[in-house]
C-alpha positions in Angstrom: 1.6 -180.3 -29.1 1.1 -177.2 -27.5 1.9 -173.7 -29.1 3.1 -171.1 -27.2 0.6 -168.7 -28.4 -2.6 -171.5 -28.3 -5.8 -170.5 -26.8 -6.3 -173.6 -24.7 -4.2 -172.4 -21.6 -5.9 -169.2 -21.6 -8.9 -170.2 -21.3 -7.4 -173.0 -18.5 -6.4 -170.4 -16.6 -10.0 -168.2 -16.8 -10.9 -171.4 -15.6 -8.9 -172.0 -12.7 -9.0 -168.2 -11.7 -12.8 -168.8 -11.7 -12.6 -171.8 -9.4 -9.6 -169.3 -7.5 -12.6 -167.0 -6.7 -15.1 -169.9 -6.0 -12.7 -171.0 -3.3 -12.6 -167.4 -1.7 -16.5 -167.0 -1.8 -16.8 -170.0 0.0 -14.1 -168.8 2.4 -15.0 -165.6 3.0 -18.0 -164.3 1.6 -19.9 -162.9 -1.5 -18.7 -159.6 -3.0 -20.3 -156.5 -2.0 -23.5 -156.0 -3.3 -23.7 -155.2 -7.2 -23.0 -151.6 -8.0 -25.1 -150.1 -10.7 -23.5 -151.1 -13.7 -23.5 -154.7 -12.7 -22.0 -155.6 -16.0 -18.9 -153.6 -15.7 -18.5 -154.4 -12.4 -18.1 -158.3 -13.6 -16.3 -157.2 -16.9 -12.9 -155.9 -14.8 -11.8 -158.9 -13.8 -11.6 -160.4 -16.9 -9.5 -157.4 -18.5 -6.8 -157.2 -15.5 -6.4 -161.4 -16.1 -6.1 -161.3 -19.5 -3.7 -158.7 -19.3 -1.6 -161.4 -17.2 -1.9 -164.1 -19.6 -0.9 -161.5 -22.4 1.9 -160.3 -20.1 2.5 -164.8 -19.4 2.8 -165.4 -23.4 5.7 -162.3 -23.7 7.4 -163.8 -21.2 7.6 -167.1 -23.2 9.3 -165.3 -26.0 11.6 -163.2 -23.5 12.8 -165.3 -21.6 14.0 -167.2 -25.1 14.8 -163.9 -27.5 15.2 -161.2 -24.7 12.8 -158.7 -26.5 9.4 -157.8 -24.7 7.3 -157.8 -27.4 3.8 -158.6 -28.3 3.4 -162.2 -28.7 3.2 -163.1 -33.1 -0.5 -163.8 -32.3 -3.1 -162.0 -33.0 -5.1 -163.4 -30.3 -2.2 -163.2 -28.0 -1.4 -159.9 -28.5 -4.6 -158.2 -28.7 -5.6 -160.0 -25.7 -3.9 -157.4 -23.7 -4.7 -154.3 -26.4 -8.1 -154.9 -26.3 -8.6 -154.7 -22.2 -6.3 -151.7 -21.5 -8.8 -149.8 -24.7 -12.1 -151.3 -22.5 -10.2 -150.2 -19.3 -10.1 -146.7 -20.7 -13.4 -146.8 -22.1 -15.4 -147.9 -18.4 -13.1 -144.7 -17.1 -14.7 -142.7 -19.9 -18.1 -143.8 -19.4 -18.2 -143.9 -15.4 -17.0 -140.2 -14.9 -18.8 -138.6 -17.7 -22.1 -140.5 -16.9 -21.4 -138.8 -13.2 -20.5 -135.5 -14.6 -23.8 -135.7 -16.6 -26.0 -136.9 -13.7 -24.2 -134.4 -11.4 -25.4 -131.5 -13.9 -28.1 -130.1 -12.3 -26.9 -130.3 -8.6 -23.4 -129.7 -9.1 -20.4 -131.9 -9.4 -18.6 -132.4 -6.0 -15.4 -132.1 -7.4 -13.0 -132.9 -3.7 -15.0 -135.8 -3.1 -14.4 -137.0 -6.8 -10.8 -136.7 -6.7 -10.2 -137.6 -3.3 -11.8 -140.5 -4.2 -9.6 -141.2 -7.2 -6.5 -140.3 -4.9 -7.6 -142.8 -2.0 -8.5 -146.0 -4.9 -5.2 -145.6 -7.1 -2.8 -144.1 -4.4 -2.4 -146.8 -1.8 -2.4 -150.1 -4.0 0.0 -148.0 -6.4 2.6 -147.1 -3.7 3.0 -150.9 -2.3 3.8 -151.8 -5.8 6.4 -148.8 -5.6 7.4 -150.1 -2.9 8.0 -154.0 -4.0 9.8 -152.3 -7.3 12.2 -150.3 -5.1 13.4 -153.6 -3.0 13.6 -155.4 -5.9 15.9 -153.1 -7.6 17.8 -152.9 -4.2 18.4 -156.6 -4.3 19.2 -156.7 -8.0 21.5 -154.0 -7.8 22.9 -156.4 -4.6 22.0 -153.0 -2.1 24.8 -150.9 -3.9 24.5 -147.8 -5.2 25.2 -147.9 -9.0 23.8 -144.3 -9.3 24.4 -140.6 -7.9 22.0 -140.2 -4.7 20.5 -137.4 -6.4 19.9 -138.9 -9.7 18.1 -142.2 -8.2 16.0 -140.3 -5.9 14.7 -138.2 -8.8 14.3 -141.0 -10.9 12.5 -142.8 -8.0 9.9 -139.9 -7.6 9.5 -140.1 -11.5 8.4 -143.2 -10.9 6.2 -142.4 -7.8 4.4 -140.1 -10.5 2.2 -142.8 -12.4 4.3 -143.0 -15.0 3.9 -139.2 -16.4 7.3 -138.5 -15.6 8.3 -141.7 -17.2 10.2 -144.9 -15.9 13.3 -144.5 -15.6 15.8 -147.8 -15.0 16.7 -147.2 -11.3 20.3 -147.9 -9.9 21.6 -149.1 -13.1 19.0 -152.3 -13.4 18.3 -152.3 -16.7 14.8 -152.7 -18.2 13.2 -151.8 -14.6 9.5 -151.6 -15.9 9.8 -155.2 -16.7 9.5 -155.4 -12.9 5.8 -154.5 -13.0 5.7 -155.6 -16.9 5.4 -151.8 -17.6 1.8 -152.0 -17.2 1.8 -148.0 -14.8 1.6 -146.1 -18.6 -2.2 -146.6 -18.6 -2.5 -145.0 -15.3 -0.5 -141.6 -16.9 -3.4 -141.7 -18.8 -6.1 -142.8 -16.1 -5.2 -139.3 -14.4 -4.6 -137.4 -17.4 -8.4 -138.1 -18.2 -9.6 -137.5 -14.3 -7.9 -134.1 -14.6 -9.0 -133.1 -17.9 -12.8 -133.8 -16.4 -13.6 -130.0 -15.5 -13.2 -129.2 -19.5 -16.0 -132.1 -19.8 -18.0 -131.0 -17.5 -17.9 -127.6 -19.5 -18.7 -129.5 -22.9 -21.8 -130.8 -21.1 -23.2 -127.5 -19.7 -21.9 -128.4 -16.0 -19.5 -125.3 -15.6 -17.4 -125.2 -12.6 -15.6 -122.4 -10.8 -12.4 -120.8 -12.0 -10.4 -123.1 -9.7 -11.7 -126.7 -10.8 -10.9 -125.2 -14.3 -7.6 -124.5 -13.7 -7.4 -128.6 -13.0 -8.6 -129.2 -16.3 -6.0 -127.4 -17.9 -3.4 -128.9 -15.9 -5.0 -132.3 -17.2 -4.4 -130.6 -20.8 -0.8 -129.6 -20.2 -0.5 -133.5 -18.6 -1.1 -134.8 -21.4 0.8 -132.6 -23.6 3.7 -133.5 -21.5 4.0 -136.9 -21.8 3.0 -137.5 -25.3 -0.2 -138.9 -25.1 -1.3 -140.5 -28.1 -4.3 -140.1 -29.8 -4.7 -144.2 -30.5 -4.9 -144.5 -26.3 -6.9 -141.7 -26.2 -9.9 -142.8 -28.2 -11.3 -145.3 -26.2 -12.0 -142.8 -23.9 -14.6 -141.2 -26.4 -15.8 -144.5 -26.9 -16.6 -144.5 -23.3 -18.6 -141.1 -23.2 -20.6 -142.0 -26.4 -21.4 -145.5 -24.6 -22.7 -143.2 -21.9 -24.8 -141.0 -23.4 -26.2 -144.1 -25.2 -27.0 -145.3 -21.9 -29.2 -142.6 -21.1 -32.0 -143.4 -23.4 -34.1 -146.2 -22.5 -34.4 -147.6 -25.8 -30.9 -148.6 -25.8 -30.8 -150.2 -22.3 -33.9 -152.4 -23.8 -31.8 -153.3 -26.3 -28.8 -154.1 -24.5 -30.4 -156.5 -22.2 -32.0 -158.9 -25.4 -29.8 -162.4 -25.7 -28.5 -160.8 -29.3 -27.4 -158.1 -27.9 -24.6 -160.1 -26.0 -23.9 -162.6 -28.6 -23.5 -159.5 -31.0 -20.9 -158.1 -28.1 -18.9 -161.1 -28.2 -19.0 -161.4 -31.7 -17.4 -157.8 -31.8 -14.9 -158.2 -29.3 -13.8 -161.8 -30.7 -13.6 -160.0 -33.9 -11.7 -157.1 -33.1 -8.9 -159.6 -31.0 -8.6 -162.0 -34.2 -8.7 -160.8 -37.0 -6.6 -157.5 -37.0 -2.9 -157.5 -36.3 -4.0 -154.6 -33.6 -7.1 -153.5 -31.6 -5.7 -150.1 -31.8 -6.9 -149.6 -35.3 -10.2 -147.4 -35.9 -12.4 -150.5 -37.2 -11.5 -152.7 -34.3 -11.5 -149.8 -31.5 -14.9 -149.2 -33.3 -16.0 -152.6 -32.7 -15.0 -152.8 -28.9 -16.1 -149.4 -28.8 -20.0 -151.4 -30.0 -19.0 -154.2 -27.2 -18.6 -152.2 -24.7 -21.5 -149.8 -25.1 -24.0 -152.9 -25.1 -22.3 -154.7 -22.1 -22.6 -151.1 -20.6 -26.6 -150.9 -21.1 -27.0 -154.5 -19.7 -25.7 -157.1 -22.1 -24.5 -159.5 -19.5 -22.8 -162.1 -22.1 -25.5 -164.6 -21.5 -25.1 -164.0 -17.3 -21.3 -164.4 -17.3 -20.4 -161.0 -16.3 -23.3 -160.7 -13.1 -22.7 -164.0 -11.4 -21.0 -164.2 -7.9 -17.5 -165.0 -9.7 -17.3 -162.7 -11.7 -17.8 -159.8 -9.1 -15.5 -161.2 -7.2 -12.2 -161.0 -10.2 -13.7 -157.4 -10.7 -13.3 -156.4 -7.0 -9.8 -157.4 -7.3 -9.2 -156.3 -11.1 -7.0 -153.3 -10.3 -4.7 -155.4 -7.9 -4.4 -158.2 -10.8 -3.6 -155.5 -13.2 -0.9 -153.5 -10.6 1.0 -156.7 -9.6 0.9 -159.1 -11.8 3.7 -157.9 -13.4 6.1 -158.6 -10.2 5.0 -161.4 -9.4 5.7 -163.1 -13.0 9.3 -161.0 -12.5 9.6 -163.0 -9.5 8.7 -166.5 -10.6 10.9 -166.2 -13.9 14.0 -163.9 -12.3 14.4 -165.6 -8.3 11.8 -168.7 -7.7 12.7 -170.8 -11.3 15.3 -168.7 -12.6 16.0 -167.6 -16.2 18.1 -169.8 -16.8 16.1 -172.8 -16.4 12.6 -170.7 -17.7 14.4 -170.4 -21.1 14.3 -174.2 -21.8 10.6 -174.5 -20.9 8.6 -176.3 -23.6 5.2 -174.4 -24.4 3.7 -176.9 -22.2 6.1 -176.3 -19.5 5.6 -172.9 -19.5 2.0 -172.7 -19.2 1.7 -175.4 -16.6 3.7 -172.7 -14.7 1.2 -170.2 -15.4 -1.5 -172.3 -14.2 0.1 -173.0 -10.9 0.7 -169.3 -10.6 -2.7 -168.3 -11.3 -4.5 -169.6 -7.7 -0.9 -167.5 -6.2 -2.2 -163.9 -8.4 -5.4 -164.3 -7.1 -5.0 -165.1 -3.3 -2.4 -162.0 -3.3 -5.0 -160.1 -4.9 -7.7 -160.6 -2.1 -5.3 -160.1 -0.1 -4.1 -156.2 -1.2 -7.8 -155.5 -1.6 -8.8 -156.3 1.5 -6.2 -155.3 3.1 -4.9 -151.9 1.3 -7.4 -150.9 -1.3 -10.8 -151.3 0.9 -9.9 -149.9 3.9 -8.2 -147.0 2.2 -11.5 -146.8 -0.2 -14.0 -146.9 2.9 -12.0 -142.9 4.1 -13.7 -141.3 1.2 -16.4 -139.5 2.3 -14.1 -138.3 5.9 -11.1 -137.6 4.1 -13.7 -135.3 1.6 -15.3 -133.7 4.5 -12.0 -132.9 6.0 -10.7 -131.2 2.4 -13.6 -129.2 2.8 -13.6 -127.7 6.0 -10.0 -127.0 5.1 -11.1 -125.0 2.0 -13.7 -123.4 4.0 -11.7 -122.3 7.1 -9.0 -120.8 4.3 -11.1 -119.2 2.5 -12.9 -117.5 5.4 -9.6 -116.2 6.7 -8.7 -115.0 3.2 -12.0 -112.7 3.1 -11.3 -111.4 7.1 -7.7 -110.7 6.2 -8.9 -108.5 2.9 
């Protein structure tokens, strides 16, 4: 028999997503070329989908006990912990490697953060926009609240979860929509603001105006609480970075025991500690991560073909696979029925749901996060000549 917390459907399910993304390369194509850091690129897939299957086991219990809560499983539970801490760490690393390669020529700060705008924005208001109807048809397209009051409560929302999440129109537990996963990206921009006060720890001092951002990114996270235990793996991505630098450590990374010492740590760090937010297991992704960063490919698992493509569509796995277990437990099964699932039962629905997250994934990347993606570099020059025109009517006009 079956547990609800056993490892065997999870790794069923990397399984089936794999063959998910097979099917799709045969379809349509290859992933784009390999970026530089061909190992992170490979590594984000995996995250986003084990987020869902740590998000699938809480629903188990939910569904039976009503409290979201993380699954009594080590494994389980830290499934999810331990992604959202590498998530932060590849943020760390990939901006403060820029901002240190950047140093001598300067940091082009409107292209950086239009391009953070253009990648989180789009993807981020669809599954705004999925949460609003959803609430509209939950709340059977009354109004259960003042105007006012849901329309602020709606932009609070629109804010990436700095603000908070609010229930909207009287549905209780509304983050449960999107499994409440929008917290990390509160953070996500909390750390892309912050980045002028990095580039001033590195030597790469900006103008008055960038700096201002940085201390908006200060008061940001001051506002919102931000603790210190989701903060951390952010260092542990700047440290990976600077690791990176030397060539010794790349030579390192990219020796067989240098991945089998990276799964080690991550296995250790997700089974044997009630949580991976702890310092010895953060430090131990923290080691994990910095290898796979200098070129530990877990024995070619995070380079090939299939694994690019899951990492082209992590952010879309992350962002919706939240409603789209809301929907398959709340309207296409039903709660009723879900409760009575056996474990077996209840994963067998998982796996059929899998080939369904992926297939809506490609779909959102390709059709809202590429093309919006691919406006980068015009939307940047645009900014620019903005800045440029105002400023040189500012000087005339003094």
């Amino acid at each position: 028999m079956i547990s609800p917390t056993s490892p065997f459907p999870f790794f069923a399910a990397v399984l089936l997503a794999l063959a998910t993304a097979k099917v799709l390369i045969w379809r349509f194509g290859s992933p784009s070329a390999v970026g530089r850091f061909a190992t992170i690129d490979g590594l984000r897939g995996y995250l986003a989908f084990f987020v869902f299957l740590h998000h699938s086991c809480i629903w188990y219990f939910y569904l039976k006990t009503s409290h979201f809560d993380a699954p009594p499983s080590n494994f389980m539970a830290n499934i999810g912990r331990a992604s959202v801490s590498l998530f932060f760490m590849i943020t760390g690393f990939l901006f403060s490697t820029k901002i240190i390669n950047d140093k001598e020529k300067g940091v082009d700060w409107i292209k950086l953060y239009v391009s953070r705008i253009l990648r989180l924005t789009p993807l981020y208001l669809f599954a705004m926009l999925l949460l609003f109807v959803c609430v509209a048809v939950m709340s059977g397209f009354t109004l259960s609240q003042p105007p006012v009051t849901l329309a602020v409560n709606a932009l609070r929302w629109i804010g990436f979860s700095s603000f908070g999440e609010p229930d909207l129109n009287g549905v209780e537990g509304t983050n449960l929509i999107l499994s409440g996963v929008p917290w990390t990206l509160a953070y996500e921009w909390g750390f892309y603001l912050c980045l002028p006060l990095l580039a001033v720890a590195i030597g790469a001092v900006p103008s008055l105006a960038v700096l201002i951002i940085g201390f908006v990114g200060v008061l940001d996270l001051l506002h919102f609480h931000a603790e210190s235990r989701f903060l951390a793996p952010f260092l542990g991505g700047i440290i990976a970075a600077l690791l990176c630098r030397h060539a010794w450590f790349r030579n390192l990374s990219q020796k067989r025991f240098a991945s089998l010492i990276a799964i080690a740590a991550i296995a250790s760090a997700v089974i044997l500690f009630p949580t991976t937010y702890a310092r010895i297991p953060l430090a131990l992704l923290s080691l994990s991560f910095a290898l796979i960063a200098g070129g530990a490919s877990l024995f070619g698992a995070l380079t090939s073909q299939l694994s690019r493509m899951l990492g082209e569509l992590a952010y879309s796995i992350y962002l919706l696979h939240g409603f789209i277990l809301f929907m398959l437990f709340n309207f296409v099964i039903g709660k009723h029925s879900a409760r009575t699932f056996t474990p077996v039962e209840h994963w067998f629905t998982i796996l059929l749901t899998t080939p369904v997250l992926i297939l809506v994934s490609y779909t959102t990347f390709r059709l809202i996060e590429k093309p919006a993606m691919r406006h980068t570099e015009s939307v940047s020059k645009r900014v620019r000549q903005v800045i440029v025109a105002r400023r040189g009517a500012l000087e005339e006009s003094v």
